[in-house]
N, C-alpha and C positions, 0 to 999 in steps of 0.2 A: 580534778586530778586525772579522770579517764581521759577528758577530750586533751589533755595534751599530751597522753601517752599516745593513744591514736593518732593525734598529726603526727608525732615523731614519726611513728610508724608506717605512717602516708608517704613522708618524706625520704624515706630509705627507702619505699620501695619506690617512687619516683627517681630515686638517684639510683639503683639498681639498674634500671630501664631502660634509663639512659646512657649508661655506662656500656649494656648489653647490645644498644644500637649503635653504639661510637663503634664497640670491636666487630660486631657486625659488617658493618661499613668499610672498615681497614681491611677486613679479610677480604671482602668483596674486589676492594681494591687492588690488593696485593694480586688476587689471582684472574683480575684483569675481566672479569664479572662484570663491571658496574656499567649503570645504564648511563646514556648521554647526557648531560645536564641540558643541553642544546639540540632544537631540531629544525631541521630548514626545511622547508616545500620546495620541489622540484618541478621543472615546467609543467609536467604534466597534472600536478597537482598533490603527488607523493611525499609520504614524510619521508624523507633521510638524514640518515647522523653526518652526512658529509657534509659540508657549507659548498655551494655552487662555486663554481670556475670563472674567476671575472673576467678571463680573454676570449671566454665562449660569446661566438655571436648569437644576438640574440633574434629573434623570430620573430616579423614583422606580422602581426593578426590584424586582419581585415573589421574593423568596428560592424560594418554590414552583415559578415557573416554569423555574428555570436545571435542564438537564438534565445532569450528569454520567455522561458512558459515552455506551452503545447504549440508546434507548431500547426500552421491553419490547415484543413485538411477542404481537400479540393471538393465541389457540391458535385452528387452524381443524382442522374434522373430517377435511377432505383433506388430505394431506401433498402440498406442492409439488416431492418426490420422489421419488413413484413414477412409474416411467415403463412405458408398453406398449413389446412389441416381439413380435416372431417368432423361435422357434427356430431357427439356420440350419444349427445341426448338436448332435447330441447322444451320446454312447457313453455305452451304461448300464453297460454291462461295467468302462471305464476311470474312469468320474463324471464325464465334463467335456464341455463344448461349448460353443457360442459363440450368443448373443441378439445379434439386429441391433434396434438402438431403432426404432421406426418415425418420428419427428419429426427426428430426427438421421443416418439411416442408419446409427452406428457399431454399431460390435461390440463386445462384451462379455462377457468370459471367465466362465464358472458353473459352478461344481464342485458336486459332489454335495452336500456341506455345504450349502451356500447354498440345495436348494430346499425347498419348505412342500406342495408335489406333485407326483407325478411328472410330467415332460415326455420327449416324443418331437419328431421333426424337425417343422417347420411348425406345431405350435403355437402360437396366439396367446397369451404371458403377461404378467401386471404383473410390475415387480421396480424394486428397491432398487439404490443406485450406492453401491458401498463403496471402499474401498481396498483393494488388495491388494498382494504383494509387487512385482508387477512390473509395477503399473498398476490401475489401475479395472477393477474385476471386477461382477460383478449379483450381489445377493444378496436375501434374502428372495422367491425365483419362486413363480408360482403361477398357475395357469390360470383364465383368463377366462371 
């Protein structure tokens, strides 16, 4: 006997709800609110409620020019990578020490792998930003 009082009740308030969004909707309407049912893309790619102009000419696009992806970026003899810096610490015993970049101030981890000559403390070198396990390390060093 409960569960068919509570459909009842289910049910009125579904037909409430509905009722509540019909006169929603009309008022919407009447006072000129409501949104587009319809939307068109415009050349440029834009939504608008307006449907396009079929005496408009249309614009002839080059199949050559459309660039899909990243376009190719031209090769330069400098790498926009290498950066200078200063040794601020180095242990040749342990391999590792730390490059301070000179344009950035940071520091930069470099282990014995990573260099192409040897380095001591206050050495001026170039070197390479790589990844490492536990951050941005220098690699490829080498004295200036």
């Amino acid at each position: 006997m409960a569960d068919s009082y509570n459909k009842k009740e289910r049910q009125k308030k579904k037909q409430k709800r509905k009722k509540e969004k019909a006169e929603r909707k009309a008022q919407r309407k009447a006072e000129g609110n409501s949104t587009p049912e319809f939307m068109y893309v415009d050349e440029n790619g834009n939504l608008t409620a307006t449907p396009p102009d079929p005496n408009k000419k249309k614009q002839e696009v080059d199949i050559d020019e459309i660039v899909i992806g990243v376009p190719k970026q031209e090769k330069s003899d400098e790498s926009n990578f290498i950066r200078e810096g200063r040794v601020k610490f180095f242990n040749a015993e342990k391999g590792y020490g730390f490059i301070v970049d000179k344009a950035t101030k940071d520091s930069f981890f470099v282990h014995v792998e990573g260099l192409i000559d040897e380095i001591q403390d206050n050495d001026v070198v170039s070197f390479e930003i790589g990844k490492g396990p536990r951050g941005p390390i220098a690699q490829s060093v080498k004295l200036i």
